[in-house]
C-alpha positions in Angstrom: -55.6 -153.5 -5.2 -53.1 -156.5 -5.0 -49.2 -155.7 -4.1 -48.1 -157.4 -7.7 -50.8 -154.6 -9.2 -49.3 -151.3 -7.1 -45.6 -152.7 -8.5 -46.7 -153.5 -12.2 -48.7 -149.4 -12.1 -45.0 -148.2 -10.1 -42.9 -149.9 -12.8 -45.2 -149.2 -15.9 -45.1 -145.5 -14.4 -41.0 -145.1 -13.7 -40.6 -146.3 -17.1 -43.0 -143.7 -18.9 -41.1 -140.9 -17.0 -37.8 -142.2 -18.2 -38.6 -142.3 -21.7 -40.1 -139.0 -21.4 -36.4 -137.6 -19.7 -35.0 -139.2 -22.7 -36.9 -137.4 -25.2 -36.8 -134.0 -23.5 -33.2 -134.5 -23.4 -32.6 -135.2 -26.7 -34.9 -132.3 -27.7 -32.5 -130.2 -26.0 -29.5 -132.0 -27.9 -31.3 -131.1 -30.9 -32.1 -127.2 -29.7 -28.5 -127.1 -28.8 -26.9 -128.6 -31.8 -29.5 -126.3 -34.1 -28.1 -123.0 -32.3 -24.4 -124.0 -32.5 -24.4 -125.0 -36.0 -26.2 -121.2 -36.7 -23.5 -119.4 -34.7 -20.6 -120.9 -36.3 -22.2 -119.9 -39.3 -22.9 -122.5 -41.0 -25.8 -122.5 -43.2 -28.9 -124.9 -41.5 -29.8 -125.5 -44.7 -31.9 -128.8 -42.9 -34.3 -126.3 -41.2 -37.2 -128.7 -42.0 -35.9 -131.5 -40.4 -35.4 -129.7 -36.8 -39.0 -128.0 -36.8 -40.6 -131.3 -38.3 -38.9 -133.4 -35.5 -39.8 -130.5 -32.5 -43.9 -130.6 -34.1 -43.6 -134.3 -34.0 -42.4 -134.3 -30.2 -45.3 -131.7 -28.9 -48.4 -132.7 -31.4 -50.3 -135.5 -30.5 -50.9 -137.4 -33.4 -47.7 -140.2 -33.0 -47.0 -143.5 -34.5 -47.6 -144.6 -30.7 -49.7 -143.7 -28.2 -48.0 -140.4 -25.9 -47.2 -142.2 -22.9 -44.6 -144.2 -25.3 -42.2 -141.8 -26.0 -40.2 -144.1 -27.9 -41.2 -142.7 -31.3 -40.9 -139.1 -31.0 -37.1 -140.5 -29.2 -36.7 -142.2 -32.7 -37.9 -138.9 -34.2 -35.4 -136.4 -32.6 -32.0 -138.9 -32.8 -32.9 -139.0 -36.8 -33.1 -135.1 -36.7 -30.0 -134.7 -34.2 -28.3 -137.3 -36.5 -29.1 -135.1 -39.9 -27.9 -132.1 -38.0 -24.9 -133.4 -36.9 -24.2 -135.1 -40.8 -24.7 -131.2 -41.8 -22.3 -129.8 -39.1 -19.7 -132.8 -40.5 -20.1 -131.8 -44.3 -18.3 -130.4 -46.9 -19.3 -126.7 -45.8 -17.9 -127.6 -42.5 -15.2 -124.9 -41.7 -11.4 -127.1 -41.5 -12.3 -129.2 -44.4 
């Protein structure tokens, strides 16, 4: 196997992992956000959006193939994002 083959492989391989971290993390975000939002008592009322985006992440039928994370990172910002508009609404306590 050439040199310029072993870095292409090393490079296509460091940037699977990293988009991987970057979903895991923003799964955790999402986990995170989910559970504070149900202890300050606020009503989830967007329930479907957090489970839909967590069976998107672990099932394997994706928009992409798995090694390209980048859909299921699409995925989980647009739940984190919905969860975060709830936690910012009108039901929000202070407003």
């Amino acid at each position: 196997m050439s040199t310029e083959m072993t870095a292409l492989l090393v490079v296509a391989g460091l940037v699977v992992a990293a988009t991987l971290v970057v979903a895991v993390v923003l799964l955790v975000r999402l986990v995170r956000t989910r559970r504070t939002l149900r202890d300050a008592g606020l009503p989830v009322t967007r329930q479907w959006v957090f489970w839909g985006a967590v069976a998107y992440l672990v099932l394997p039928a994706d928009l992409l193939p798995d090694p390209v994370y980048l859909d299921d990172i699409g995925v989980l910002l647009l739940a984190l994002r919905s969860l975060r508009s709830a936690a910012d609404g009108p039901s929000a306590p202070g407003r």
